[in-house]
N, C-alpha and C positions, 0 to 999 in steps of 0.2 A: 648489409648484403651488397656484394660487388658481381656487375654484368663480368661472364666470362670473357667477352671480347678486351674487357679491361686486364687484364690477369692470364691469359694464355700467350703462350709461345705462337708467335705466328709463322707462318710459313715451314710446317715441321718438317725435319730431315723422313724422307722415306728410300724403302729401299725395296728392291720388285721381288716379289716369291719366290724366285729361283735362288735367289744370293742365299748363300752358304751359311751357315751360324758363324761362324771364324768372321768372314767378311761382314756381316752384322753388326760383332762383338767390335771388331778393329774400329766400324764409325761410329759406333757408341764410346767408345773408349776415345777417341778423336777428337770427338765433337762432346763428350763430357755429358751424356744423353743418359737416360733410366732406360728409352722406348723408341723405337722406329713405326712408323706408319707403313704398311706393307700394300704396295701396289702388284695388280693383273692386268696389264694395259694400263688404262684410265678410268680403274674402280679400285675401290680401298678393299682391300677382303680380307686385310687383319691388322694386328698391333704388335709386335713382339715388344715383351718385358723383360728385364733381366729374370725377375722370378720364373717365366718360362724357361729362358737358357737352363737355370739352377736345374729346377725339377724335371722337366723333361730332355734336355740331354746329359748335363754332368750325370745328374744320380742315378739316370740310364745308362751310363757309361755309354754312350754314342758320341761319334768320330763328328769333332765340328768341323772338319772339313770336309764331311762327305753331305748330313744332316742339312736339307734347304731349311728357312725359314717357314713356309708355308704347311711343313710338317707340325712346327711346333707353336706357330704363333694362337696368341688371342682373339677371342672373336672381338670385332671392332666394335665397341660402343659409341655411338657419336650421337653426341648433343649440339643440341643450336647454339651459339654467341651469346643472345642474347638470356640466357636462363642464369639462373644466380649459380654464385659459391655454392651456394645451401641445396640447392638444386644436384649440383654435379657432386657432392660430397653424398648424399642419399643415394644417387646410382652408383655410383663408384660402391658403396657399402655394400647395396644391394645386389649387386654382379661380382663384386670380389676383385676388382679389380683396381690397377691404383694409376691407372692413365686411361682419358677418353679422349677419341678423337671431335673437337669442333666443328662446327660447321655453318655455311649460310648459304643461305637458297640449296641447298642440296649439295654444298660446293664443299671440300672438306679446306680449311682454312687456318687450323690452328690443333694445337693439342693441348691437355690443363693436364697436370699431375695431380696428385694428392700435397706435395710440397709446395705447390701453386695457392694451394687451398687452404695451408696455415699461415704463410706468410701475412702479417700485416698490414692492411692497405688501408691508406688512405689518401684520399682524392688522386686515385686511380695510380699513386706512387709506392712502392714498396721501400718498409725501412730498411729491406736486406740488398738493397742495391746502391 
């Protein structure tokens, strides 16, 4: 079992509720991202995935240039640093979802995927790097 803090993306790209799905999509596609962390000021109030983009606007047929984020993102799951792989692989399962936001002292700090979570680690290295 490996601490999250060892294994998550730290400092995740986020982007504020209001921004567009189109402008979402652009810094995902950018920055080569599954998920954005969705800021209200200086509180997290969601996650967008590409699985959201898919299902609720492509197959809606809604305009990603009109469509904010905050319409269609994820509720934020966020787990502590310090909890295992095994840990964040069981909530992930059990919410359905395939990124969670990190966190320490209440502070959000990182984000883990599901591809975070099969990679092979050892002593805190990934072989796929």
């Amino acid at each position: 079992m490996v601490r999250l803090k060892q294994i998550m993306t730290k400092n995740p790209v986020k982007v504020d509720s209001r921004t567009t799905i189109r402008e979402a999509v652009n810094v995902m596609v950018e920055k080569k991202l599954g998920s954005l962390i969705v800021w209200k000021g200086e509180e997290i109030v969601g996650i967008i995935e590409e699985s959201d983009i898919v299902r609720n606007v492509l197959a809606r047929d809604l305009n990603p240039y009109v469509v904010k984020v905050e319409e269609v993102m994820s509720v934020p799951y966020v787990i502590d640093q310090e909890k295992t792989d095994d840990e964040a692989s069981d909530m992930m399962r059990q919410q359905k979802v395939r990124h969670l936001a990190v966190s320490s002292h209440a502070k959000v700090v990182g984000i883990v995927s599901m591809v975070d979570l099969i990679k092979p680690v050892y002593s805190g290295k990934s072989f796929w790097t």
